[in-house]
C-alpha positions as CSV (number, residue, x, y, z in Angstrom):
1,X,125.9,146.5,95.7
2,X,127.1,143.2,94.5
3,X,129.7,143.5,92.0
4,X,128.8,142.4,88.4
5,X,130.9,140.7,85.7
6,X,130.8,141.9,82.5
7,X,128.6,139.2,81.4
8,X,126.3,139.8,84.2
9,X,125.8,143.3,83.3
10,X,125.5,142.4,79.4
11,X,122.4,140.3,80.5
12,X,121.3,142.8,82.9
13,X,120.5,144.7,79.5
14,X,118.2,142.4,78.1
15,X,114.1,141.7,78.5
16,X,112.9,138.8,76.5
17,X,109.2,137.1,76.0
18,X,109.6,133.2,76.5
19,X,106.2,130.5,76.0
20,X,104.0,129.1,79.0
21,X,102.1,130.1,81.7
22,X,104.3,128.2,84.4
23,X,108.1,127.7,85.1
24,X,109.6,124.4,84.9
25,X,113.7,123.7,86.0
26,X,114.8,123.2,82.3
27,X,112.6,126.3,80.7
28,X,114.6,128.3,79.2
29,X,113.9,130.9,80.7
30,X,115.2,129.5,84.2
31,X,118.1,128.9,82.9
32,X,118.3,132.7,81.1
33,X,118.0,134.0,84.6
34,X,119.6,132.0,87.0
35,X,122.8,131.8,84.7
36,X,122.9,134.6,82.9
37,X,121.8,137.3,84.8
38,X,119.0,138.5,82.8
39,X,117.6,142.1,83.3
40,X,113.7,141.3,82.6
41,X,110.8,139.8,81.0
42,X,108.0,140.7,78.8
43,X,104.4,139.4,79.0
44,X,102.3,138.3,76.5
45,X,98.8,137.0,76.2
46,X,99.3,135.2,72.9
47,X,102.0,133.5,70.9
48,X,101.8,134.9,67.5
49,X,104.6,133.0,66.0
50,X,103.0,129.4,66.7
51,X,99.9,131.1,66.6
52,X,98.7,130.1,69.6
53,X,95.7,132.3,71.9
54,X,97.2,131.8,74.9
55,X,100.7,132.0,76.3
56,X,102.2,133.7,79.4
57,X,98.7,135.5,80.5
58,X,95.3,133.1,82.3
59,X,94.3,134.9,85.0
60,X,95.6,137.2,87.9
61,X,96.0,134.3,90.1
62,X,97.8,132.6,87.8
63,X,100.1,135.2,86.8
64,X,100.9,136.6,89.9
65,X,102.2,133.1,91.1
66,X,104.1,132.9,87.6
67,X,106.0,136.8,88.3
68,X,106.3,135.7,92.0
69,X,108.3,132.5,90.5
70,X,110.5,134.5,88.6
71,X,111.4,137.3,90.8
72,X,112.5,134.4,93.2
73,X,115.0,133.1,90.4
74,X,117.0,136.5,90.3
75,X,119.5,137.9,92.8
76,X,118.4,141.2,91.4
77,X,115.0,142.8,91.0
78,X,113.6,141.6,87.7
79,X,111.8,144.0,85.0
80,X,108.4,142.3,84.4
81,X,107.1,144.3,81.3
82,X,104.0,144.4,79.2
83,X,102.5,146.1,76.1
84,X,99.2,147.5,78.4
85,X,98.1,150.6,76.8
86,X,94.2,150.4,76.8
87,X,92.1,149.6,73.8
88,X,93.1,147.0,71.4
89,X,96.5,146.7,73.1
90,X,95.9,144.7,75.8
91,X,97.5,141.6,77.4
92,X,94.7,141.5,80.0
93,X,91.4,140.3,78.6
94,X,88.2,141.0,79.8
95,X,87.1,137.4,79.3
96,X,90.1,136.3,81.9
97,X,88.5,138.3,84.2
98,X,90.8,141.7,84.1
99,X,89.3,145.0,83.5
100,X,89.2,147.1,80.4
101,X,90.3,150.6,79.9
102,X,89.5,153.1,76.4
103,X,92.0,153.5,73.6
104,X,94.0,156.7,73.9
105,X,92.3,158.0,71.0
106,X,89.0,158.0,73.1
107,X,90.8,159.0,75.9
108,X,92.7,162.3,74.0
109,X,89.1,163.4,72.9
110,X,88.6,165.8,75.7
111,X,90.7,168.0,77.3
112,X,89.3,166.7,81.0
113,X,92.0,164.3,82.3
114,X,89.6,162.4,84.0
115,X,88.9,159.8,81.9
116,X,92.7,159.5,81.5
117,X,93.7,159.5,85.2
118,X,91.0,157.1,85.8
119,X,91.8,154.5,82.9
120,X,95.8,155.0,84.8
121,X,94.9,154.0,87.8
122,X,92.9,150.9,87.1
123,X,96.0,149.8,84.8
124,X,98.2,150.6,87.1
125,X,96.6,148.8,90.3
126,X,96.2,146.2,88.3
127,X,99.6,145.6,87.4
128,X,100.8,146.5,90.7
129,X,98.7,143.6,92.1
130,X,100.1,140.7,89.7
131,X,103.3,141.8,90.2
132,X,104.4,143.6,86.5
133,X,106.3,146.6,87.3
134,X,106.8,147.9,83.9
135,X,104.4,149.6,81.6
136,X,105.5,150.1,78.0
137,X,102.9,152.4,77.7
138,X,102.1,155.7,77.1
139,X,102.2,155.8,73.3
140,X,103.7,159.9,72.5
141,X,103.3,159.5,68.9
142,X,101.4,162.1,67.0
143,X,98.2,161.4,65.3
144,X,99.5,163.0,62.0
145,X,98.3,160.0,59.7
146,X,95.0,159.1,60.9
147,X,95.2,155.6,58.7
148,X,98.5,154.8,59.9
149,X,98.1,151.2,59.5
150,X,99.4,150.5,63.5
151,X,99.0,153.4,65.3
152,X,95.9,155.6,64.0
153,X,94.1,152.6,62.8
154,X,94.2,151.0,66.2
155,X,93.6,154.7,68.2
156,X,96.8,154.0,69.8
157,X,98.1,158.0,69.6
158,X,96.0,160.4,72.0
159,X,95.6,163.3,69.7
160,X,97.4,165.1,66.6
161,X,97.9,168.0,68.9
162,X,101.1,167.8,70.8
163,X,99.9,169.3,73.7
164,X,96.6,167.2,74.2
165,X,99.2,164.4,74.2
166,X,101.7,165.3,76.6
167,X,99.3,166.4,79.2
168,X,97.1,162.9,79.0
169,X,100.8,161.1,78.9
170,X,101.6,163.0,82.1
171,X,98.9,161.6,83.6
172,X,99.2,158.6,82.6
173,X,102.7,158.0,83.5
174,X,101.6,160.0,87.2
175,X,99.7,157.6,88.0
176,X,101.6,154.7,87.4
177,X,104.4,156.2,89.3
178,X,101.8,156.6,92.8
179,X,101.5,152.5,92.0
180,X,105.2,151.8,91.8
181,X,104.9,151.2,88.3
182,X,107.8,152.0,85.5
183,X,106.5,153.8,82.0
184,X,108.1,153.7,78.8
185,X,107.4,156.6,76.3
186,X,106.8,155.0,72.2
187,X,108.0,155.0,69.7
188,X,110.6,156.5,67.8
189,X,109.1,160.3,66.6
190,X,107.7,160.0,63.4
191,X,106.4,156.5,63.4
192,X,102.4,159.0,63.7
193,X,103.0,159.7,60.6
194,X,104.2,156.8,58.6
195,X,102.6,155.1,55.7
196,X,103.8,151.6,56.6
197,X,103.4,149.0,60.0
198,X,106.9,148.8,61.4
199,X,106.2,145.1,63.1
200,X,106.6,144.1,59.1
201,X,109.7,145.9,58.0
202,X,111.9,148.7,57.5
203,X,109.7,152.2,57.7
204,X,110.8,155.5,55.6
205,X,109.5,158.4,56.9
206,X,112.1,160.4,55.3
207,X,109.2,162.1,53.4
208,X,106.5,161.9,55.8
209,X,107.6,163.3,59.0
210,X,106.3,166.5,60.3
211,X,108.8,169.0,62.9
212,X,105.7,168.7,65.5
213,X,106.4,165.1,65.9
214,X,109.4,166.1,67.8
């Protein structure tokens, strides 16, 4: 293993988003990775802050040549992340020509993994295939609040039964696994039952938080 500086493992620890769907020598980003060793990158199909509809995301031709540039500006493996949970959270759109999967809400409905397993695999192949090798998906929380104004209102949480939602994130994060494919359990426990959208602030759920969240 090569030995690391301090720096170089500091920006080992780090996965940021940058803008555009192709590299350039001066992007930032080039420059973030070649000379400060950084860990990883996150995807995204839009760039809310200059409200723009498209950003990192076209199609899977496009993207696949984008993750291959990237990887080949690292002396280390890069994380490639996304948000790709299914439902409204999804960086691939149907209209780019990627295919859609059911929220988890839909999903937790039935005890029968099948829906489940099957909505994993075609997410997971699909990543595999453009190169993205982390999934910050499945979302663990709770359905406690069902107007939760960013998880229950989006049918982002898989059930309000603990149970139902450990077995469908089993199989979720099972068959990303067979595809090579990292998972990352959300969010913090508690944020099922909170009153308030935690992308706009600081959320209390000192008084709203229930022991089966945990």
């Amino acid at each position: 293993m090569t030995h690391l500086s301090l720096e170089q493992k500091i920006g080992q620890l780090f996965i940021l988003g940058f803008t555009g769907d192709m590299l350039t020598p001066d992007h930032p980003i080039v420059q973030d990775i070649k000379f400060r060793n950084l860990g990883g990158v996150i995807l995204f199909d839009r760039f809310l802050a200059a409200a723009q509809d498209s950003n990192n995301i076209v199609n899977a031709e496009q993207l696949n040549q984008l993750i291959t540039s990237l990887q080949q500006l690292s002396e280390q493996p890069l994380l490639i992340a996304v948000d790709q949970e299914g439902g409204q959270v999804n960086r691939f759109r149907k209209e780019r020509g990627f295919p859609v999967t059911p929220t988890a809400f839909e999903l937790g409905k039935t005890a029968d993994l099948h829906s489940t397993v099957k909505s994993a695999q075609q997410t997971a192949r699909m990543l595999r295939n453009v190169g993205v090798n982390l999934n910050l998906a499945p979302v663990v929380d709770l359905n406690v609040y069902a107007e939760n104004p960013i998880i229950g209102k989006y049918g982002r949480s898989f059930s309000v039964d603990g149970d139902t939602v450990t077995s469908h994130a089993e199989a979720w994060i099972r068959e990303h696994r067979d595809q090579g494919i990292l998972s990352c359990l959300k969010h913090f426990p508690g944020h099922g039952s909170s009153r308030t959208d935690s992308h706009l602030g600081f959320v209390d759920i000192t008084e709203s938080w229930q022991d089966i969240e945990l």
